[in-house]
N, C-alpha and C positions, 0 to 999 in steps of 0.2 A: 765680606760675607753679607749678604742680603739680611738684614735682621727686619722684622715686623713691628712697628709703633703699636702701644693700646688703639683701639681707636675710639676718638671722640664719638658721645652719642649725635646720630644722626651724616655722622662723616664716615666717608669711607679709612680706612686699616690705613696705614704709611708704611714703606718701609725702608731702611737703609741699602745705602749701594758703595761698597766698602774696597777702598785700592788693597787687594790682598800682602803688598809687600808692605806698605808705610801703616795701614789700617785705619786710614783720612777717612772719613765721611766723600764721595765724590759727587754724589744726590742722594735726592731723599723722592721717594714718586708714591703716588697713591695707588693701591692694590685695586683692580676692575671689580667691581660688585657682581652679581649674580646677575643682576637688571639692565646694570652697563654691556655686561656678555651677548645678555639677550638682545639688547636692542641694534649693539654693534653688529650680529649675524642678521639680524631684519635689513639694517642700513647694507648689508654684503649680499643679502638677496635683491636686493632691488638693483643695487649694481652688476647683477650677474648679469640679468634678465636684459637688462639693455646689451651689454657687451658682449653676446652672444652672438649679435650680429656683427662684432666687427672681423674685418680682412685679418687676414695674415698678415699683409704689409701695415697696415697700422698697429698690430699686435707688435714688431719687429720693431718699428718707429719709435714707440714707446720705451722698449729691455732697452735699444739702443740709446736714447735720450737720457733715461737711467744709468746705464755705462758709463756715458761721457759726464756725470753729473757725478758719481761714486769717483771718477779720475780725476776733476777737479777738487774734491774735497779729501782728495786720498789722505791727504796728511794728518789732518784731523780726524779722520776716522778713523787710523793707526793709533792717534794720540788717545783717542777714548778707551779703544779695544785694550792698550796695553795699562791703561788706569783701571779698567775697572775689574779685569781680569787677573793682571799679572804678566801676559802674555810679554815677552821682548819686544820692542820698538821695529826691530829684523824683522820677526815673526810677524809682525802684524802690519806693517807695510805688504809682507808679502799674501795675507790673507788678503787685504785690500786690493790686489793686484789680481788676485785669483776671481773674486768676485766679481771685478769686469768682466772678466772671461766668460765668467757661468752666465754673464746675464747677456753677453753679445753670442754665445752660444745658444743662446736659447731663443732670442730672436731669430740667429739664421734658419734655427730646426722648426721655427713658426711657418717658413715658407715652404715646408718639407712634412707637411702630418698629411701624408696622403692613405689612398686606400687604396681600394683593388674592385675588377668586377670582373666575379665569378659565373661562369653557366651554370645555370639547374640542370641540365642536358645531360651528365655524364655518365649516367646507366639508364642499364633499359626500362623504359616507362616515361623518363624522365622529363618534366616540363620544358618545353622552349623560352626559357625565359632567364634572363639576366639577374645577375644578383651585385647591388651596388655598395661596395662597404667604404663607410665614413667614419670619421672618429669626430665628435661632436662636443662640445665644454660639459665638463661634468658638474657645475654649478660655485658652491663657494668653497674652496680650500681650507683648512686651516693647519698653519703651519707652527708646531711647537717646536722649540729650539733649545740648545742647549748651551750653556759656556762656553765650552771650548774652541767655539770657529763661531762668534755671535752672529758675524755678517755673513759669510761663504756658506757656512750651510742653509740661513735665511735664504742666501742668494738659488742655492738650488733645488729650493720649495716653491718660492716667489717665483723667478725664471722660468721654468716651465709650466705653474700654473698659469703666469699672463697669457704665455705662447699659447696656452690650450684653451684660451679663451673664460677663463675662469674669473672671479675673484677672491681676494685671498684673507683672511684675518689671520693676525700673527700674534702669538704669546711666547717671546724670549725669555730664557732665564733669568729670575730674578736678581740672580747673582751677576748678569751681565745684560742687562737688557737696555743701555745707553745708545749703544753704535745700530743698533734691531731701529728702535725708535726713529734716530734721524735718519737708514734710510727711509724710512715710511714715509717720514713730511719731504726726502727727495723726491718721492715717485710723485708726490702734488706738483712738485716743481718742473716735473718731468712731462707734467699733459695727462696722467691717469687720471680718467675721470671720478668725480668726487665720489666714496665711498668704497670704491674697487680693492685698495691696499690700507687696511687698518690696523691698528695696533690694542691690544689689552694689556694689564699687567698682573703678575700674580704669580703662586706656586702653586702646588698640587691642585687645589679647588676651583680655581681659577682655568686650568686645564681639564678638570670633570663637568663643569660647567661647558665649556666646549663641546665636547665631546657628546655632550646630553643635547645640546642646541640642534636646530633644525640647518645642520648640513651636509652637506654631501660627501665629502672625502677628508680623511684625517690623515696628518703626516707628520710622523712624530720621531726626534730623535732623541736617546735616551737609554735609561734600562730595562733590563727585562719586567722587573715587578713595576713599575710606574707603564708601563707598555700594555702590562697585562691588565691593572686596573682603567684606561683607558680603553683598550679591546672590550672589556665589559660595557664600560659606562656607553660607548655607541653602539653596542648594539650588530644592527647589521649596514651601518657605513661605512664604505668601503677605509680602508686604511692601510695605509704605508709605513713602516717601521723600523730605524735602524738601533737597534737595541745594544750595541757592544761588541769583544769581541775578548778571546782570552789568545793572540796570535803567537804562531811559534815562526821563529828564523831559523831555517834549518844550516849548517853548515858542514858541508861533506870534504872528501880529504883532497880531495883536489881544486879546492874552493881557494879564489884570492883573497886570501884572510887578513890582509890592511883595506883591503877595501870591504868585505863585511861585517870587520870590527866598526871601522870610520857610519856603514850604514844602519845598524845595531844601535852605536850611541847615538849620531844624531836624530834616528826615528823618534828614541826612547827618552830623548831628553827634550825632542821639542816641546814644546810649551808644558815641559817640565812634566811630561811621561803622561799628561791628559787628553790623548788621543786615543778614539777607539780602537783604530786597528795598528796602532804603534806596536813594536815587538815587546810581546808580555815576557816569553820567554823562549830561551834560546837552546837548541837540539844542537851541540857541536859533537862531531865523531872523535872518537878517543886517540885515534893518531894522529889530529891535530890538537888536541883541546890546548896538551900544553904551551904550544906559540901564541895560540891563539888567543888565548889566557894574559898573554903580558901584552900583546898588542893592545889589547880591548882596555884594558886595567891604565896604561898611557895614556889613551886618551880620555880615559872618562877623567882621570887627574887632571889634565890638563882645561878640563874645561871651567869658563870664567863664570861664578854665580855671581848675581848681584842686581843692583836697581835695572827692573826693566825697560827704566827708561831711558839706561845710558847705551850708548851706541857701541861698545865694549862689553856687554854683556851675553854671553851665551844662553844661559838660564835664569829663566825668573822662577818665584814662589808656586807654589798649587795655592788652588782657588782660596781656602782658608787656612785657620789654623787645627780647623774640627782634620781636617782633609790632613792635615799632616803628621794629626795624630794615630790616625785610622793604617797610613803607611808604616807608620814606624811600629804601632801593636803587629802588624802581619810579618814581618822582617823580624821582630823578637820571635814572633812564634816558629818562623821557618830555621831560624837558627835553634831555638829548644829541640827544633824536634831532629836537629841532624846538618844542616845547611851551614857552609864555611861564607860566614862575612869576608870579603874580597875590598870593599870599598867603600864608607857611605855608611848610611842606617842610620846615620841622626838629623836631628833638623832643628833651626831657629826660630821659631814662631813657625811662619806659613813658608820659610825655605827649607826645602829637603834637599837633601845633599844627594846628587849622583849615586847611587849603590846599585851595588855586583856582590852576588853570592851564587855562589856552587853549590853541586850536588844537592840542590833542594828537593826533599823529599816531597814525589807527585800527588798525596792526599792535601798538601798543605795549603792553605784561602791563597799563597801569595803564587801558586802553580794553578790552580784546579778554578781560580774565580778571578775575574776581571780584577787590576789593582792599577787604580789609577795617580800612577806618580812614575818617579826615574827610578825604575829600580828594574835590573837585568837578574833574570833567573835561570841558571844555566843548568844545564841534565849534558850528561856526557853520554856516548850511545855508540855500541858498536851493529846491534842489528838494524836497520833500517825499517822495517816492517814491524818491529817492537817499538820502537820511536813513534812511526804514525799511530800506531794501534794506542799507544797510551795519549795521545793528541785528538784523536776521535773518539775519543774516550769522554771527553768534556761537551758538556750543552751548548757551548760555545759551538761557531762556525764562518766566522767573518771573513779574516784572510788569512793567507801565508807567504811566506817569503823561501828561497830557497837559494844558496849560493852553491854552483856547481856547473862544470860545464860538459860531465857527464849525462849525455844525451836518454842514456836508459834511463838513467835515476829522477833526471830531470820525466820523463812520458809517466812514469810508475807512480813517483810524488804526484802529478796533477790529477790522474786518473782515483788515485787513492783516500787521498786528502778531501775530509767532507768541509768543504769552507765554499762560502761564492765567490775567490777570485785566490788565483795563486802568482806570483809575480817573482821571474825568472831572473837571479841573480842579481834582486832588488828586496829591501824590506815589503814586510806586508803594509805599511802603511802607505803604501805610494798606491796615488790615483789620478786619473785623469778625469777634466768636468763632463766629455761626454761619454766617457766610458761606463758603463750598468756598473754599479757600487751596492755589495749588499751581501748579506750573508745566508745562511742557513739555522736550520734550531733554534735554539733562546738567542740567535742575535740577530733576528727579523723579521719580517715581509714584504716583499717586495723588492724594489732594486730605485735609487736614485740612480743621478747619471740624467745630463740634458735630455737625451734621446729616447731613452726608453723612459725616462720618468713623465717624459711629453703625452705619449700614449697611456702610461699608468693613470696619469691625471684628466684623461678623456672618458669619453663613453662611446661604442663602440653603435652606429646605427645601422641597421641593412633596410633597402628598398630594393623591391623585388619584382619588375613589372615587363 
């Protein structure tokens, strides 16, 4: 856990960077001043302003040189990610594996931000004249991150900002902000010219200060209230948000239920239930609940806790030990109020154990509000249309998951379902880098995703002659 030093008169705040499973000191880094903020977006304005003129092809040259520099260093950048987080050694090789992607994806989508020319002509009166649309760098980026994917989500703020000709200032999670950093001094290594991709460090005030700075687009991953007080602090610049998510897995009766139990656990437990739109909780129909029930209960037994760093482990810790306690208060509450404990609900320090509980009643924090740890909350449901209606119920809107290979149910879910992305006989955590990522209500605006986030991070120009 990120703890803050006094800090010395005249020196900037310190503050610790903590392995969540051992609780080692793994750095210690100084917190960005209010001054250092300011002057790092002065040093990102000047490197805009240049880089405004470059190609596509050298935009592409660059993500790619990048790419091949994140594949050389893969191994180490796993080794950080899973120190300072917690994350598995598995998990985090493959976060590392992804973030090539996102950023060789985002170079090819550099050669592809075209536009369109429209006629003024097409009613009566109408001018003879051409209308040219381009999409132009929208100036300096700033990308705030969070824990849970330190690099891949960097990757796909970074990545489309280079591609749109921007530059970018980054403030990763204090709690993780190791693996953020060294890519940074990669992209130096990589030919990004000096000042283009920089790095801050800090927590809340450190991102308000951002935010107040003279730039141009914000893009922040996170929660809804950290989202909202950020929405204020800038104002009217433009901003991107993935805020969360409270996701249901639905499972109907004709659903292959070893394989949406198997995609249940391992959504829910990767990096130990700290993914946004991992399955919060799960909608199974009451003619299957009961198999369904000892399939899912099997494997969450069988799954291996322990040091993230051994190549044998399934699951590691959540981020601390504050974080573990916050799980375990909402799993006593859901069980006070009615909820059958199935598996799990205690935890070691900052490991929480796997847990499965039924029949949790829908007003409860660990149904109705984002909970970020392994913990599966099961509703049993025989109407379908009462299921949804209590699922859009919630401020929440991220994704969903559906296993079925009824064709009707499958059209009615999608059409129904207020979430930005529904995913057919796969959990709702699954994404792809250039697919639009993002939700509805208190869990966003806007859409990540190489492609569209390319454009998002543009400015849109028409010439008219």
């Amino acid at each position: 856990m990120a703890q803050s030093a006094p800090a010395a008169i005249g020196r900037a705040a310190r503050f610790d960077v903590r392995n969540p499973w051992s609780g080692e000191i793994v750095a210690t880094l100084a917190e960005s001043t209010p001054d250092d903020i300011h002057a790092t977006v002065l040093r990102a304005r000047r490197a805009a302003e240049a880089f405004r003129a470059s190609t596509p092809f050298e935009r592409r040259t660059l993500l790619d040189n990048l790419a091949a520099l994140v594949a050389r260093e893969a191994d180490g950048l796993a080794a950080t990610v899973s120190r300072e987080m917690g994350k598995t050694i598995r998990e985090a090789r493959n976060e590392i594996r992804r973030a090539g992607n996102t950023l060789r994806l985002s170079g090819d989508a550099a050669t592809f931000l075209d536009g369109e020319v429209l006629h003024c002509a097409i009613v009566s009166g109408g001018v003879d004249r051409q209308a040219v649309v381009t999409y132009v760098p929208t100036g300096v980026v700033v990308a705030i991150t969070p824990f849970n994917y330190p690099v891949n989500l960097l990757c796909h703020k970074l990545g489309p900002a280079i591609a749109a000709g921007n530059a970018v200032v980054v403030k990763p999670s204090p709690k993780a902000p190791l693996a953020a950093a060294r890519l940074v001094e990669l992209c130096a290594e990589a030919g990004f010219p000096e000042g283009l991709v920089q790095v801050v460090h800090g927590g809340a005030e450190a991102a308000l200060a951002l935010a107040r700075a003279p730039v141009d687009l914000l893009s922040f991953t996170g929660g809804p209230a950290a989202g909202l007080a950020l929405k204020r602090a800038a104002g009217l610049v433009r901003t991107l948000m993935e805020l969360g998510g409270n996701d249901p897995l639905f499972v109907l009766p004709d659903a292959d239920l070893d394989a949406a139990a198997a995609t249940a656990v391992a959504h829910r437990t990767e990096i130990a239930g700290q993914s946004c739109a991992a399955v919060k909780k799960l909608y199974v129909h009451e003619a299957v609940a009961k198999p369904f029930t000892e399939i899912l209960l099997a494997k969450v037994t069988a799954l291996r806790l322990g040091d993230p760093a051994s190549a044998g482990t399934d699951m590691g810790p959540v981020i601390d030990v504050a974080a573990a306690r916050e799980i375990a208060g909402r799993v006593g509450e859901a069980v006070r109020a009615g909820a059958r404990l199935l598996a799990g609900g205690g935890h070691e320090a900052a490991s929480f154990a796997p847990t499965v509980l039924a029949d949790v009643p829908p007003e409860t924090r660990l149904l109705a509000t984002e909970t970020f740890g392994p913990v599966l909350a099961m509703r049993r449901f025989a109407d379908l249309d009462a299921a949804v209606a209590e699922v859009n119920a919630s401020p929440y809107g991220l994704q969903a998951g559906i296993f079925t290979n009824d064709h009707a149910a499958i059209r009615r879910l999608s059409r129904t379902l207020q979430v930005g992305g529904v995913m057919v006989n796969e959990g709702p955590d699954f994404r792809a880098e250039h697919v639009p990522f993002g939700g509805v209500k208190s869990s966003g605006l806007g859409r990540e995703g190489v492609r569209i986030a390319l454009r998002e991070m543009s400015e849109t120009r028409v010439v008219i002659d």
